[in-house]
N, C-alpha and C positions, 0 to 999 in steps of 0.2 A: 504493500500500500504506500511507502514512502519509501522513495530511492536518492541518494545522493551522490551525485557526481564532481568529482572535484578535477580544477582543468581544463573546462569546458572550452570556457575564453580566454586566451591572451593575458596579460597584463596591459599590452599598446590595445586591443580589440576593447576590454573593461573601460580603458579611461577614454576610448573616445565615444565609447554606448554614453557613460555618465557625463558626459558633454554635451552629445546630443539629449540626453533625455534633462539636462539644466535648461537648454535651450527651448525645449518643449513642453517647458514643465507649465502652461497657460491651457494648453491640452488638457491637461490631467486633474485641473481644479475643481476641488467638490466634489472629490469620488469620479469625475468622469471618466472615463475610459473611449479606447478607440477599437474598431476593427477591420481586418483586412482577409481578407481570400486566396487562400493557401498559394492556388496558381498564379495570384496576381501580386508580390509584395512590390510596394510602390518608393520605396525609402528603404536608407541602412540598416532601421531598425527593426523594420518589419523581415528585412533580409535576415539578420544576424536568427532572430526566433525562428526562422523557415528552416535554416540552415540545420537547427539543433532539433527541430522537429524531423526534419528526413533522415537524421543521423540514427536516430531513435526511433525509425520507422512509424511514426505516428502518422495514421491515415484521414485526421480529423481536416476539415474542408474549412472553416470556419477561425480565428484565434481575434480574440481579444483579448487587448495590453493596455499598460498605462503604466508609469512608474512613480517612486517616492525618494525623495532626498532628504527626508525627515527622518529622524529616529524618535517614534510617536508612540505614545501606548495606543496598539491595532487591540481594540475588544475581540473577543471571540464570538467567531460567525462562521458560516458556511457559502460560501460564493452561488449566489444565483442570479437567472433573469430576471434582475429588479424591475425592468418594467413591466414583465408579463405577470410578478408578483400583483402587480398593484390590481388585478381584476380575474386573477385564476388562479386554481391548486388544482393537484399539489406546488411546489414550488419544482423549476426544473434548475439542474446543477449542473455544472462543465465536466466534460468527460476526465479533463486532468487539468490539477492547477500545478503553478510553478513559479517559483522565485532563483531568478537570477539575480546574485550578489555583484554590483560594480565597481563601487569603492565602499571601506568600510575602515574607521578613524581608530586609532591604533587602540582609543577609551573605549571602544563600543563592545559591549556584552550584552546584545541584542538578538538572542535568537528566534527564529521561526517554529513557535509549538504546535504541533500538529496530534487531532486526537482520533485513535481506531476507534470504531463503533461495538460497543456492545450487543450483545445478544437484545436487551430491551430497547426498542425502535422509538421511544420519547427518552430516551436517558443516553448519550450521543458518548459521551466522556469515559471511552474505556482508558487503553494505554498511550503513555503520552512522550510520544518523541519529540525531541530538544534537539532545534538542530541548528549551531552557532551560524553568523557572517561570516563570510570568508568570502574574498572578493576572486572570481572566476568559476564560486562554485554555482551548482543550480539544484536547486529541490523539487522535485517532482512527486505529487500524488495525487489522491484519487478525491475528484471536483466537489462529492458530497461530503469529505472530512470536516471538520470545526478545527478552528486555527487562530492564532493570536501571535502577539509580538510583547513581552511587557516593555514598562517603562515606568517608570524606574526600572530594573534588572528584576530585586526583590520586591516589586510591588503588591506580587499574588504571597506573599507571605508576610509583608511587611508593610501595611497603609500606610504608615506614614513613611517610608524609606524617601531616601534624597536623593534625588534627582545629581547626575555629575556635573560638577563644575571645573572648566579645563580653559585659560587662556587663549588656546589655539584652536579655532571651530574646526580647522579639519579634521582633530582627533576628534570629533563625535563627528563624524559623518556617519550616514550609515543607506547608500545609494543603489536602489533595488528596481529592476523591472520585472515585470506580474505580468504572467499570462494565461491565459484560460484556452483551452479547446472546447471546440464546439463542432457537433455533426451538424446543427442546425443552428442559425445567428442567433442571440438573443438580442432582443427587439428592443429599439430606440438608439443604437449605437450606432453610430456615425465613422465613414471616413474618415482618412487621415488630412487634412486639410495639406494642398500642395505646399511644399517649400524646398525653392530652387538648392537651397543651401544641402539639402539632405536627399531630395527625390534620386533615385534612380536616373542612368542616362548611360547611354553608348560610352563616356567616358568616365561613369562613376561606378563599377561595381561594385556592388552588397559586401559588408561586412560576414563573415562564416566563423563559426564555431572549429575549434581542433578538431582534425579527426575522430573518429569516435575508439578506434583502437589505443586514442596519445590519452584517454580520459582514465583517470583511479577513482575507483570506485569508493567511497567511504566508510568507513567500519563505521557502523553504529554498535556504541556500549549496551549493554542489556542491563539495568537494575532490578532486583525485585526485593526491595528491602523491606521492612516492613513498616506499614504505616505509624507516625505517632503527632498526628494531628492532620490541622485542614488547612487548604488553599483556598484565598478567597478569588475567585474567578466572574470576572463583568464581562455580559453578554453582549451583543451590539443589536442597536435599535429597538424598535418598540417592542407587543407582546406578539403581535402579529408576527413580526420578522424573525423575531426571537425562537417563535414555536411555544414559548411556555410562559409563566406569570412573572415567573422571576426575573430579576435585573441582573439579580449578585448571587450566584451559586458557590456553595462548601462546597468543595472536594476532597476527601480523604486522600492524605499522600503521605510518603515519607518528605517529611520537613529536608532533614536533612542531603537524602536525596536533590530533592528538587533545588535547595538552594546553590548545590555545587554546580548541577546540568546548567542552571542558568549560566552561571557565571565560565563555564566552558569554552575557551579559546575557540577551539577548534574541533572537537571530538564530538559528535551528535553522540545523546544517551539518550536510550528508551528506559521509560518508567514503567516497571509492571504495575497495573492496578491490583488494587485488593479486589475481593471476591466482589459482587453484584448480586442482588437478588431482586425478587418481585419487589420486594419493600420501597427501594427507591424508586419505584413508578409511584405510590403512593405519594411520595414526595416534591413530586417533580410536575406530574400530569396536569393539563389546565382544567379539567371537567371538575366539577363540583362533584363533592363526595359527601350526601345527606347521612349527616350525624349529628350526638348530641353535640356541643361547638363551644369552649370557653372566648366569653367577648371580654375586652377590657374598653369601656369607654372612656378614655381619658382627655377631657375636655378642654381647654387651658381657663381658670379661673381666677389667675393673679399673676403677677411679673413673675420671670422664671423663676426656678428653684431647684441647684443642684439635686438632684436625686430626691426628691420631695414625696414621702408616703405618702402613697391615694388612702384618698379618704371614702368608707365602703358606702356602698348607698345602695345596695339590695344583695342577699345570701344565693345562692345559686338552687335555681332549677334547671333550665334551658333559659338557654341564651340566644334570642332571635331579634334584630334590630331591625326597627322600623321605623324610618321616618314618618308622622304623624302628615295630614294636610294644616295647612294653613296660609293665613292669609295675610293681605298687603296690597298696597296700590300698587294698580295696573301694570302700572313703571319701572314699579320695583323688581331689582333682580336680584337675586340672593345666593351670593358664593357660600353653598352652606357648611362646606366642611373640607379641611384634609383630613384623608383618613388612609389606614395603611394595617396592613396585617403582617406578621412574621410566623413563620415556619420552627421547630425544632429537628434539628439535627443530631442524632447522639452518636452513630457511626453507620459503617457500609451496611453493617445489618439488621441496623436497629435504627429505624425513623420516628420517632413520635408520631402519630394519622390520630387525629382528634376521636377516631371510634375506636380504640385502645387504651390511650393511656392517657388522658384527660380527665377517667373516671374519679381517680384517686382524692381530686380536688373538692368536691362534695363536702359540701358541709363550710368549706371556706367563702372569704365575700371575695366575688371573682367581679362586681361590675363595680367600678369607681373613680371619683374623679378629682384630679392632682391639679396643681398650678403648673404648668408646661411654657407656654410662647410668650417671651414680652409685649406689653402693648406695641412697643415701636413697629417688632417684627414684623406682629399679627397685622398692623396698618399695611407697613408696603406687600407684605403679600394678598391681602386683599385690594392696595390700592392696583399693583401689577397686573395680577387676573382681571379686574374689571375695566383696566385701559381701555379707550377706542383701538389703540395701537399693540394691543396685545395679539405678538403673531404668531404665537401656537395654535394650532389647532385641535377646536374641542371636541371629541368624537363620541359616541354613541354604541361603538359596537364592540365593547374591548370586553364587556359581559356578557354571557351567553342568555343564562336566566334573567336575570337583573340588570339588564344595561342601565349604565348612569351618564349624562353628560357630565363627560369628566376629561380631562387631562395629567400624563403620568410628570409626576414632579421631573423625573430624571429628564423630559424634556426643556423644564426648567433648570437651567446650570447653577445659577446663583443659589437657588432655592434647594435645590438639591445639598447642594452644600452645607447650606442653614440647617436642613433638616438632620441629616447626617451626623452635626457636634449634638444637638438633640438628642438624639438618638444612641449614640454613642454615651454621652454622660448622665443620662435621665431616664430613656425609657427602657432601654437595656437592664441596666442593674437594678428598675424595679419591676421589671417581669420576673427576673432571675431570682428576686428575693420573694415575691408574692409564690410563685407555682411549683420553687423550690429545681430550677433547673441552672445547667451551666450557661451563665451569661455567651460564654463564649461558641454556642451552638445552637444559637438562634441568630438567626436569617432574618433580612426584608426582602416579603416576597409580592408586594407590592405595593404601591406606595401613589398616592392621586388628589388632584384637586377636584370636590364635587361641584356642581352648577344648579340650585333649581332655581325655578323661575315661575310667577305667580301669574306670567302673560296667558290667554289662553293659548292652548295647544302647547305650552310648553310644560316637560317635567316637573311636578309640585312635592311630590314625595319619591316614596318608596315602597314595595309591600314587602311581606317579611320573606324573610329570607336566613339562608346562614351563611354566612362569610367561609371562604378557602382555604383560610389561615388558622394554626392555631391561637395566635391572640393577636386582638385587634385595636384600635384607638382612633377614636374621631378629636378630630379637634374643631371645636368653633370659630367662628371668622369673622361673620355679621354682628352688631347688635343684634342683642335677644328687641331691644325696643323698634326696631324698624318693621314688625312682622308678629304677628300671632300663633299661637299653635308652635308647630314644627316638636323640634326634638328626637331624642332618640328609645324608642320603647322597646324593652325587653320583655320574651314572652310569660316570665312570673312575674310583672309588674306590671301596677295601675296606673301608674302615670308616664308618660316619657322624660326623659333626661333633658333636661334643655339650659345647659349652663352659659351665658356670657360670656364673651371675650371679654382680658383684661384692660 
């Protein structure tokens, strides 16, 4: 599934790809990419990729490229026809991707991780090859894998790791072209737009790859150490693109392992995963799973407050939350809530699934509500979403059962971030100390800005339901006095919850 070949190109063939592709680099902005037709390349560069395509007898009709002269945290994802995503499934994948290294800054410990697929078809992250920069080399595999780049180095083990700092930017260079095969084009990609300086001509021949006999093949390391802890792993794009709820997925690994593979000169190491069972689909899958459901509503009621015990406000039966109707002038529009759920993680074979091991909590006060956001906050994040000029876009179908007009924070950057040190210093360590588990194996498995709106025909509530997550937190946004009604009702209580922002 992953091969590497070192050799490929030149030294003098590397630095004048990474030339041309500086010069091109207005092409390739915004995720863009280009394509060209196997029999027809029009430029060097398209030559150089034909070149190491026939070498390798690759019979695909179709390649699109693009390149990167960044060294960036690349999220993990899976390469597809993004435009044919936007209005069809399944998603369709390139027959093989590939990373051609061009130049690469003496600082840079940037590998390309690439993951095999497990036996479970929603669970993607079996074993995980590591495979450094090396300038000449190329990585080839197979178009449906999940793949990333970190950055920082130790950023999947380390949040807060620091970023390098080097006087001389060429040491972090880190100069790569991407290519995809395709039997059939993927739809909206464009030509290579002419330029004299590079096209093809009776007097410019195509750049070519080494022979394919001058190429050494790469030993990749084999680990299978055993795991003693997790990696925190961010998905790329929404929940659509994504395939599942989560933003930020655990991964069981050997810590120690993985930190070395990163930092790996030169030597690609495969990581054997630990074992897989049914259980992490329970985990991972986006369909709702109807069970009893511990909720935590955690409302904000005062200026923040490091780690602030909630204060109990009903003993547990079930827990089903219901936004209430109510009302307000016509005009009025009401950002009613962030809200967000997180997941337990306890290891590869054992997932917390709220119809197991939630039981235990009976008898304790599991619905309550804390002082959490400052006023300040809580202002510009409602003043932000309710802008005229607010250019996220609000969607409607990110729920199957319960669609909410909502937008995911992580497409808000700022806010994501705000939410984040929250999260991290407050509501972490009082789930962990209410439900009795390790802070450090709970997840956000997603996390949103809600919208109702009192106009007719638009959303005013919500009926009940059970949330995805093992515990969950709404936070208030609007005055309570701008509007009637509302709140948040649980199915052993009389009243709804309906606490004011600070």
């Amino acid at each position: 599934m992953v091969l590497v070949c070192d050799g490929v190109f030149t030294p003098a063939t590397c630095a004048l790809l990474h030339t041309v592709a500086m010069a091109r680099s207005s092409s390739f902005e915004r995720g863009n990419s280009l394509l060209f037709t196997r029999s027809e390349p029009k430029n060097i560069m398209e030559a150089a990729i034909d070149s190491f395509l026939d070498e390798t007898d690759d019979e695909s009709c179709f390649v699109e490229y693009w390149a990167r002269q960044e060294w960036k945290n690349i999220e993990a994802h899976v390469d597809i026809d993004e435009e044919r995503a936007r209005f069809k499934r399944p998603f369709r994948h390139p027959k093989r991707a590939h990373v051609c290294y061009l130049a690469v800054g003496r600082r840079v410990r940037a590998p390309t991780c690439v993951w095999e697929r497990t036996p479970l078809d929603d669970f993607p992250f079996g074993a995980l090859t590591s495979v450094p920069a090396v300038a000449g080399r190329v990585l080839r595999f197979d178009g449906s894998l999940q793949h990333a780049v970190p950055y920082p180095t130790q950023i999947w083990l380390h949040s807060n790791a620091a970023a390098p700092v080097c006087d001389a930017p060429e040491e972090l260079v880190r100069s790569v072209l991407l290519f995809n095969t395709w039997d059939k084009p993927p739809l909206g990609r464009s030509y290579a737009p002419s330029d004299e300086r590079f096209d093809l001509s009776p007097t410019r021949v195509g750049l070519r790859c080494v022979p394919r006999e001058d190429w050494s093949l790469a030993s990749i390391s084999s680990h299978a150490a055993p795991e003693d802890g997790t990696m925190t792993l961010t998905l790329l794009g929404d929940a659509q693109r994504r395939g599942r709820a989560e933003k930020v997925l655990p991964l069981r690994v050997s810590r120690t392992a993985l930190a070395k593979a990163l930092e790996e000169a030169s030597v690609a190491t495969r990581l054997e995963p630990p074992p897989v069972d049914a259980q992490i689909r329970q985990a991972t899958r986006l369909e709702p799973r109807p069970s009893k459901r511990t909720v935590v509503n955690a409302q904000a009621t005062a200026a923040a407050a490091a780690a602030a015990p909630f204060t109990a406000a009903a003993p547990f039966t079930a827990a089903a939350p219901f936004t209430r109707g109510w009302e307000a002038p016509p005009s009025f529009q009401r950002t009613a809530c962030l809200t967000a759920g997180m997941d337990v993680l306890r290891s590869r074979s054992e997932v917390q699934s709220p119809s197991s091991e939630i039981r235990w909590v009976e008898g304790r006060d599991v619905v309550g509500v804390t002082p959490l956001l400052s006023p300040m906050l809580t202002k510009r994040i409602l003043d932000a979403v309710q802008a005229d000029d607010f250019v996220h876009v609000w969607v409607t179908d990110r729920h199957k059962l319960h669609p909410t007009t909502d937008v995911e924070v992580v497409q808000v950057p700022w806010l994501e971030v705000e939410m984040g040190t929250v999260l991290r210093a407050q509501l972490l360590p009082a789930f962990a100390r209410l439900f009795g588990v390790d802070e450090q194996q709970l997840f956000l498995r997603d996390q949103f800005v809600v919208r109702y709106s009192a106009r007719p025909g638009q959303q005013a509530g919500l009926g009940w339901h059970y949330d995805e997550s093992c515990f969950s937190y709404v936070i208030a946004l609007n005055d309570v006095s701008n509007f009637k009604g509302g709140g948040t009702l649980f199915g052993h209580a009389e009243h709804p919850i309906s606490v004011p922002p600070p």
